[in-house]
C-alpha positions in Angstrom: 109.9 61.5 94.9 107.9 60.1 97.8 105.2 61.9 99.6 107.6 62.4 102.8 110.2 63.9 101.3 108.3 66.4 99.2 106.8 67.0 102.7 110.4 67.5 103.7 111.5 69.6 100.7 108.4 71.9 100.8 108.8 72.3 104.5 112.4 73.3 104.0 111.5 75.9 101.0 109.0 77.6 102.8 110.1 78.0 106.2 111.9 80.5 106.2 109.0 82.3 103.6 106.9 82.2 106.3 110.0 83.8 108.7 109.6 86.5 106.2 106.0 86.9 106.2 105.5 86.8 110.2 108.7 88.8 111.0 107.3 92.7 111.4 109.1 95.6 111.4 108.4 97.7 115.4 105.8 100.8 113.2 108.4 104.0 113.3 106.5 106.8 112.3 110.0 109.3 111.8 108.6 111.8 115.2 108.7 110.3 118.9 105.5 112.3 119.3 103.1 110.5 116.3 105.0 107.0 117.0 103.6 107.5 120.9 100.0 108.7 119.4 99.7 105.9 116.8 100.7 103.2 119.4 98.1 104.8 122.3 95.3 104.6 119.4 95.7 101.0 117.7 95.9 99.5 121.1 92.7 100.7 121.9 91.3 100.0 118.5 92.9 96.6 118.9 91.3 96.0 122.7 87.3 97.6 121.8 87.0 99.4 118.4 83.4 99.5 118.4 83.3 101.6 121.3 85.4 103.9 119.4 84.7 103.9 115.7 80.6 103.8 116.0 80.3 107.0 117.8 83.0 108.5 115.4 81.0 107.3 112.6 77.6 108.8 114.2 79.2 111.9 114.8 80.7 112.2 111.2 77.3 111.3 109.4 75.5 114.2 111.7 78.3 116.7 110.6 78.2 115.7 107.2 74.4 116.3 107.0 74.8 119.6 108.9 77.0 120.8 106.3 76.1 119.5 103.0 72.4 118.8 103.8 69.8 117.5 101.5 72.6 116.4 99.4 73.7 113.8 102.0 70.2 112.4 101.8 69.8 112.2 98.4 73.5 110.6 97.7 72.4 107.9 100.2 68.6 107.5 98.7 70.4 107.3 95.4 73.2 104.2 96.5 69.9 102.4 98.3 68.5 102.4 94.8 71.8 101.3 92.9 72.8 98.7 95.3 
């Protein structure tokens, strides 16, 4: 078998793989409602999701030590030591 017409064969064989692989499914979440809510959030986590996801992440780090305390600080002092 010459070079070309592997190139041919292959080509042939995994077209339609890669149909498969970049053909997705429109996300259905079963309710109108969450399918609306999930689309309006990954667009904007698609478009800037550091303006969204670092304040989130402050705010969930504060809360966390608000509740739990020294134990947040020591969990953390403890992974800094093991990593």
């Amino acid at each position: 078998m010459s070079i070309s017409s592997r190139k041919i064969f292959y080509q042939r064989q995994l077209s339609p793989k890669f149909q498969e692989i970049y053909d997705l499914k429109t996300s259905n979440l079963g309710h109108w409602w969450l399918t609306l809510v999930y689309k309006y959030i990954v667009s904007h986590l698609k478009a800037m999701p550091f303006i969204y996801i670092l304040p989130l992440s402050g705010v969930a780090a504060f809360l966390l030590y608000l509740i739990l305390g020294q134990l947040v600080v020591k969990l953390v002092t403890l992974l800094q030591h093991g990593f």
